[in-house]
N, CA, C and O atoms as a GROMACS GRO file, in nm:
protein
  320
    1UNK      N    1  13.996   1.413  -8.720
    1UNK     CA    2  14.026   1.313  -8.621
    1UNK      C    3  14.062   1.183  -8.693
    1UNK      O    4  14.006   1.154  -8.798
    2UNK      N    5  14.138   1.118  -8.648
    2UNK     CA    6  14.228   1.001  -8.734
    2UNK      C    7  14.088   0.859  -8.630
    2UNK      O    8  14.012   0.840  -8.536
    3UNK      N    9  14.137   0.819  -8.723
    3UNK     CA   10  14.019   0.607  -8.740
    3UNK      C   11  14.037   0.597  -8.571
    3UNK      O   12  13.936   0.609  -8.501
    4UNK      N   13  14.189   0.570  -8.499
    4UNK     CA   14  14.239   0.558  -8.377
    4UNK      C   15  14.154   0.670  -8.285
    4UNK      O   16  14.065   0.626  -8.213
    5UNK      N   17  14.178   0.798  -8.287
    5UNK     CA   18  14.162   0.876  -8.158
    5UNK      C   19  13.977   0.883  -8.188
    5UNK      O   20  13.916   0.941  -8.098
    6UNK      N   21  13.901   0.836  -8.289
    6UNK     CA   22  13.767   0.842  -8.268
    6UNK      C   23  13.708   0.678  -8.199
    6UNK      O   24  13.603   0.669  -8.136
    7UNK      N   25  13.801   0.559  -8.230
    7UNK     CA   26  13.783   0.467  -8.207
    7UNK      C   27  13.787   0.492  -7.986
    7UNK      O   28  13.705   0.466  -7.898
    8UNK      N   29  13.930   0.554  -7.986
    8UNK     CA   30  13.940   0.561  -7.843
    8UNK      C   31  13.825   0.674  -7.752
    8UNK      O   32  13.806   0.684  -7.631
    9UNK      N   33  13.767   0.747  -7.864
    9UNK     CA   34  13.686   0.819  -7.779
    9UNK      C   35  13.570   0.746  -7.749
    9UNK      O   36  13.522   0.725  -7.638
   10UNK      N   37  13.517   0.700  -7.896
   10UNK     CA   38  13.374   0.601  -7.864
   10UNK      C   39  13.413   0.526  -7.721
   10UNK      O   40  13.327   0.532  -7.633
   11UNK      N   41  13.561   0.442  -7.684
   11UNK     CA   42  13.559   0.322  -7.640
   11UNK      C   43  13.561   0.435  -7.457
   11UNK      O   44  13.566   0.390  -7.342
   12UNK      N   45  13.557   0.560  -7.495
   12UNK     CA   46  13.561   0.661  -7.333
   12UNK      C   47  13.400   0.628  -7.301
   12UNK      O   48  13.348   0.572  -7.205
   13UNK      N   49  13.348   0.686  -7.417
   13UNK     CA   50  13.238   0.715  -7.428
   13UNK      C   51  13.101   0.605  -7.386
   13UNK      O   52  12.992   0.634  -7.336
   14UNK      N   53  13.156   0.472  -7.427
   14UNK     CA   54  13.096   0.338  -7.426
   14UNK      C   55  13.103   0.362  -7.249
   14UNK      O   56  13.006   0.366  -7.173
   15UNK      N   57  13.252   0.376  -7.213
   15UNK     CA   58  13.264   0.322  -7.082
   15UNK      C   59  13.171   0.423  -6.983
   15UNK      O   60  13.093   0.386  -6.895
   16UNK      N   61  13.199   0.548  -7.018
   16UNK     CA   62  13.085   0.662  -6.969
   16UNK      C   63  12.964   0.644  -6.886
   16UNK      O   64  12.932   0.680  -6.773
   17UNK      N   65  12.887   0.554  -7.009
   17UNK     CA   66  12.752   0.550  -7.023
   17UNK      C   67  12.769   0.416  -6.883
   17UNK      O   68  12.740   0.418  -6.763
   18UNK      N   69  12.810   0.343  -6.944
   18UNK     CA   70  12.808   0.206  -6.850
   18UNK      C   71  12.856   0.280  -6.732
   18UNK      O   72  12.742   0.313  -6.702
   19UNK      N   73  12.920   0.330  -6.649
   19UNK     CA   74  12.928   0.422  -6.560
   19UNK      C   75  12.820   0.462  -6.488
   19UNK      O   76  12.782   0.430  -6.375
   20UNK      N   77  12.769   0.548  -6.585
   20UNK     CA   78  12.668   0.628  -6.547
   20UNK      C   79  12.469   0.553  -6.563
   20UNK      O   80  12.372   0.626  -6.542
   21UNK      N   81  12.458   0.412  -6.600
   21UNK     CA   82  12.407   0.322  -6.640
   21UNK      C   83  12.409   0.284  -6.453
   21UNK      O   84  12.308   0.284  -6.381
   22UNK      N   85  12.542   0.256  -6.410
   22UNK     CA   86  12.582   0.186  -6.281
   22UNK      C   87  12.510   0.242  -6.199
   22UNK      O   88  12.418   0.190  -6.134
   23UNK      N   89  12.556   0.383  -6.195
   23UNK     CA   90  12.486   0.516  -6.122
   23UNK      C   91  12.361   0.480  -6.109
   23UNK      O   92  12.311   0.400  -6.030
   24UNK      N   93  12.315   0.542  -6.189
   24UNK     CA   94  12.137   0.544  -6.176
   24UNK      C   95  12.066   0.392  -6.079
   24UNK      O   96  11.985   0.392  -5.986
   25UNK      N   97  12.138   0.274  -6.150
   25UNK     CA   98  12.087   0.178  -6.074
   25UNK      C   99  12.096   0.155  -5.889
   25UNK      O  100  12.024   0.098  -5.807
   26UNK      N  101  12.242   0.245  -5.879
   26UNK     CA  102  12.238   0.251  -5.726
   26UNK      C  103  12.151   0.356  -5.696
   26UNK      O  104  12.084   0.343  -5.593
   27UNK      N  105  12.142   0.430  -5.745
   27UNK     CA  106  12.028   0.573  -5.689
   27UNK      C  107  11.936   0.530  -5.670
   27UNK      O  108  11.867   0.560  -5.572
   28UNK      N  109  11.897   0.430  -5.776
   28UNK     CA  110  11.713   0.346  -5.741
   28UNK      C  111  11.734   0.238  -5.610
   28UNK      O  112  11.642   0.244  -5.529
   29UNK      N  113  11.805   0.173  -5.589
   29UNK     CA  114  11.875   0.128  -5.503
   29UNK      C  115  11.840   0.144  -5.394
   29UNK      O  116  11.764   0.083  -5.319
   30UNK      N  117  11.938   0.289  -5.379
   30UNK     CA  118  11.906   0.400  -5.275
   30UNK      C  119  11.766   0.445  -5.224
   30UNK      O  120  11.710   0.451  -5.114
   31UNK      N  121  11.741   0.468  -5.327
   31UNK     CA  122  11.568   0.570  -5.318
   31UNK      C  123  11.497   0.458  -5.251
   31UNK      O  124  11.456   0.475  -5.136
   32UNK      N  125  11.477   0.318  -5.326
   32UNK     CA  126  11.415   0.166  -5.197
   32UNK      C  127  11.415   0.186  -5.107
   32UNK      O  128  11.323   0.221  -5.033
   33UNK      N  129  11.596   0.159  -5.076
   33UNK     CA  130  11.635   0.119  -4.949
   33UNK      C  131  11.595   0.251  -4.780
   33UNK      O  132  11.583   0.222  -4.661
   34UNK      N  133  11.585   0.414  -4.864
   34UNK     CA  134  11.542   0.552  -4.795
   34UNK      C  135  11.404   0.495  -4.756
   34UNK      O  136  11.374   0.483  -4.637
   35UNK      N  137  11.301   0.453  -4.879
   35UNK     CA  138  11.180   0.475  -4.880
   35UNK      C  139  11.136   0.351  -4.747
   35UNK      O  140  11.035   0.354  -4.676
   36UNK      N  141  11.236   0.258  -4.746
   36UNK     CA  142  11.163   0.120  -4.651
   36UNK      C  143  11.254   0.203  -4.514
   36UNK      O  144  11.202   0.206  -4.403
   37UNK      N  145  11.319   0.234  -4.526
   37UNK     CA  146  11.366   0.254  -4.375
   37UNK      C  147  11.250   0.386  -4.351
   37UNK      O  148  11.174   0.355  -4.259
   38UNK      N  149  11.222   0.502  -4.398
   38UNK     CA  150  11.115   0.564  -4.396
   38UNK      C  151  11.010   0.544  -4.327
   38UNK      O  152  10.950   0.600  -4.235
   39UNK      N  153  10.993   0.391  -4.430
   39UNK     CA  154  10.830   0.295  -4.366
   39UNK      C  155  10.867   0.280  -4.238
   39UNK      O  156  10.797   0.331  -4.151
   40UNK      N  157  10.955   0.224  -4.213
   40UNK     CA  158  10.964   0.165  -4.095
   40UNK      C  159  11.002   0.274  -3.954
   40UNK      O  160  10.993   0.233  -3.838
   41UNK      N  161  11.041   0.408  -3.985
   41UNK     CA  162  11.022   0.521  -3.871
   41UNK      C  163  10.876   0.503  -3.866
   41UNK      O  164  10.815   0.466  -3.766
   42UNK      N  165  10.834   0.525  -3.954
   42UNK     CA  166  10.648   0.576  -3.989
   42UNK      C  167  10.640   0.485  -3.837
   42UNK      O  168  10.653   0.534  -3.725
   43UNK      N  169  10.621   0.376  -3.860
   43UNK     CA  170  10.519   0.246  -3.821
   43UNK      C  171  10.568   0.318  -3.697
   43UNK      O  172  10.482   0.387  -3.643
   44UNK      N  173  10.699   0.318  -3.634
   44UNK     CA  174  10.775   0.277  -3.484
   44UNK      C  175  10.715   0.450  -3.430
   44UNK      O  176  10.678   0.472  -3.315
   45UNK      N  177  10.718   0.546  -3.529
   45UNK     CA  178  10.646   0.616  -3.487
   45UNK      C  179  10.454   0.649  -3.449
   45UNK      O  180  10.394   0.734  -3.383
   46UNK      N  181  10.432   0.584  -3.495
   46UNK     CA  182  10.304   0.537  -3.476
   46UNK      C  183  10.255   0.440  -3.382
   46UNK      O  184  10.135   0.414  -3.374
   47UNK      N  185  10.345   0.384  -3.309
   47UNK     CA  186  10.359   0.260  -3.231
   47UNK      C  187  10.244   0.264  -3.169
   47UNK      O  188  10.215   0.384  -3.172
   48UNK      N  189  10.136   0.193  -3.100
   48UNK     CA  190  10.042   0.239  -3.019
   48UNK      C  191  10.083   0.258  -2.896
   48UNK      O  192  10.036   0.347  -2.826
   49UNK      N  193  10.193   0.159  -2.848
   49UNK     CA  194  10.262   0.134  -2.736
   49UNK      C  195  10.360   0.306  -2.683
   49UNK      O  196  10.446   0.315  -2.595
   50UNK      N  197  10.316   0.399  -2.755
   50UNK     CA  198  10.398   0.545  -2.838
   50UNK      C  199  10.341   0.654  -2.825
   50UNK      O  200  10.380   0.766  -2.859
   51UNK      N  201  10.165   0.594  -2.733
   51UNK     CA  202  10.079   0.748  -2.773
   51UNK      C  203  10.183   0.882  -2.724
   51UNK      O  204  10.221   0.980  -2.789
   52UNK      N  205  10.200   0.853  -2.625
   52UNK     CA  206  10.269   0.965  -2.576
   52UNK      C  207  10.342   1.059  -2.618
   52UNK      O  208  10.351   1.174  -2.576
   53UNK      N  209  10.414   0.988  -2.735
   53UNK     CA  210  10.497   1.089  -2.824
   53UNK      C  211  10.631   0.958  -2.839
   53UNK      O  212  10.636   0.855  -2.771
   54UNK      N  213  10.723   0.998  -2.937
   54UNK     CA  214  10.778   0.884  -2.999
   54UNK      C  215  10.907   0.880  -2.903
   54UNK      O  216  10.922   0.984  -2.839
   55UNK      N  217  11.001   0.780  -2.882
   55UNK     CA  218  11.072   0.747  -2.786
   55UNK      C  219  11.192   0.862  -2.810
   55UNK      O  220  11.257   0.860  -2.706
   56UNK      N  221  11.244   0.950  -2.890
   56UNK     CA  222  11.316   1.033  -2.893
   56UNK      C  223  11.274   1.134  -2.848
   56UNK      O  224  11.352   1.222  -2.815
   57UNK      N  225  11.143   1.149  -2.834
   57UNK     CA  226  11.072   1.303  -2.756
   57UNK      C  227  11.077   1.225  -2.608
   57UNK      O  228  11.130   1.290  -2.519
   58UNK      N  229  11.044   1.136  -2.585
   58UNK     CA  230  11.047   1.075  -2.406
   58UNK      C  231  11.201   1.111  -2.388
   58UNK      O  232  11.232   1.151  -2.276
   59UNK      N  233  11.305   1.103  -2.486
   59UNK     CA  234  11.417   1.065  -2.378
   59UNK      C  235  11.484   1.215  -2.359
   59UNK      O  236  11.570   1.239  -2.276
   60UNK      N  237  11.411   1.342  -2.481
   60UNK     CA  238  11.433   1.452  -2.435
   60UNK      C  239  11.377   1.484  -2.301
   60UNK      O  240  11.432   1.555  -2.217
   61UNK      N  241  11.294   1.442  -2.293
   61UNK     CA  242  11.205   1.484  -2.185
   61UNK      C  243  11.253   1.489  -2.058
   61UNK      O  244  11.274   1.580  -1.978
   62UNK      N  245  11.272   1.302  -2.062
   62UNK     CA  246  11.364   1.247  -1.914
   62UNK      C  247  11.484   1.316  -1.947
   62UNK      O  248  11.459   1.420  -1.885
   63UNK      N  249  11.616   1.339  -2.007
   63UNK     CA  250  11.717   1.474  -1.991
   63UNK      C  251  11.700   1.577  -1.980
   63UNK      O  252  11.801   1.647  -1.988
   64UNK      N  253  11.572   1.643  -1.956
   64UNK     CA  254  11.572   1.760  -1.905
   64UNK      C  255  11.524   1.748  -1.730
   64UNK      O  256  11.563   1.812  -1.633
   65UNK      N  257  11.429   1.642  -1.743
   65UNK     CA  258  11.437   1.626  -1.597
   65UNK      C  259  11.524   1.590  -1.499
   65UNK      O  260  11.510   1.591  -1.377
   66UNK      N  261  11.639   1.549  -1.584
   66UNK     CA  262  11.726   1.515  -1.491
   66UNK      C  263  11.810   1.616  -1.464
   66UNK      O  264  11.875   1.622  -1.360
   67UNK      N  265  11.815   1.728  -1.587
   67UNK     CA  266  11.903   1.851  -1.564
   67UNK      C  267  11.856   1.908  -1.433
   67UNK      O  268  11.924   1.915  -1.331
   68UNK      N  269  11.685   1.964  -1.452
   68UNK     CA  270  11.638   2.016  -1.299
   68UNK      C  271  11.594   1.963  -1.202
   68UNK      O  272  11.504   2.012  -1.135
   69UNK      N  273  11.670   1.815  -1.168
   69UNK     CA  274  11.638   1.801  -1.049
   69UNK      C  275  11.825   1.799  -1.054
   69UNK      O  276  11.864   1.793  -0.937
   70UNK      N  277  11.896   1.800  -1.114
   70UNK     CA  278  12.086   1.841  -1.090
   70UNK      C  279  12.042   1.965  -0.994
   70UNK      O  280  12.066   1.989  -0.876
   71UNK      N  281  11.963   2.041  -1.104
   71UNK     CA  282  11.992   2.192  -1.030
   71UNK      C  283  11.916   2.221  -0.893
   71UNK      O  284  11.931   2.308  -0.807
   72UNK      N  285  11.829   2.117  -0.909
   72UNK     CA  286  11.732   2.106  -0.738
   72UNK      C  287  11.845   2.072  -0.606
   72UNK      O  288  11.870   2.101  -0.489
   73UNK      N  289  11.880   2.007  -0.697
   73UNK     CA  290  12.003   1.905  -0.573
   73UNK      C  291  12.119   1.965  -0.550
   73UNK      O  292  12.189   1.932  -0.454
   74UNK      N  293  12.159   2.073  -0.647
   74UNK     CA  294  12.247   2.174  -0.624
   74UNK      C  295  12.198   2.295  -0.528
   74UNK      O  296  12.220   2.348  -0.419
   75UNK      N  297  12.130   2.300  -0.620
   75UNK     CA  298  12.061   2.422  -0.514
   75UNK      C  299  12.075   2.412  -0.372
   75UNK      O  300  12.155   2.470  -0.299
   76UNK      N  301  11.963   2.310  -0.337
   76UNK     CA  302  11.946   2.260  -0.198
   76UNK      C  303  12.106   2.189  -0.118
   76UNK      O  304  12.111   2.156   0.001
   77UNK      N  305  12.205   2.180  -0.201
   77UNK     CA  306  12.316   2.107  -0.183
   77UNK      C  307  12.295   1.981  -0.142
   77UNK      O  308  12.340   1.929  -0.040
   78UNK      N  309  12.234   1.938  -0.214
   78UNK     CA  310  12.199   1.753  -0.178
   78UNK      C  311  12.269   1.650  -0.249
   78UNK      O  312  12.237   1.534  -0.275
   79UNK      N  313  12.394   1.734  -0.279
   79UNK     CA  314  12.472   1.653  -0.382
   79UNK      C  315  12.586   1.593  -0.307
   79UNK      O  316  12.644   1.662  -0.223
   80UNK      N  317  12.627   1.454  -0.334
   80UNK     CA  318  12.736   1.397  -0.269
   80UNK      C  319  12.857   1.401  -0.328
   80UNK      O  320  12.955   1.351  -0.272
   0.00000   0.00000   0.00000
């Protein structure tokens, strides 16, 4: 390998690392930013105001009740 094409590989190689240097720092970044939004389901799931079960299980709940009382109101034809 000639002085030039080892000079240009180091200068790949330099840039590589710093690259991949970048990387890692957003992954930790990342992993924070997962771990606090995390915290913060935890808590909203825990809400006391919540015993019941967490506001995404209530709103399954209320859409299903609304499916069978559709089908009540169909049934009975109480639909306008």
């Amino acid at each position: 390998m000639t002085d030039q094409s080892e000079s240009l590989t180091l200068e790949y190689l330099r840039a590589m690392r710093g690259d991949i240097a970048g990387i890692k720092g957003k992954r930790e970044e990342l992993f924070t930013r997962m771990g606090s939004v995390e915290g913060h389901l935890a808590r909203i799931d825990t809400h006391p105001a919540q015993r019941g079960g967490d506001v995404l299980h209530q709103n399954a709940r209320v859409d299903a009740l609304e499916m069978r009382i559709d089908r009540i109101e169909q049934r009975l034809q109480l639909q306008f």
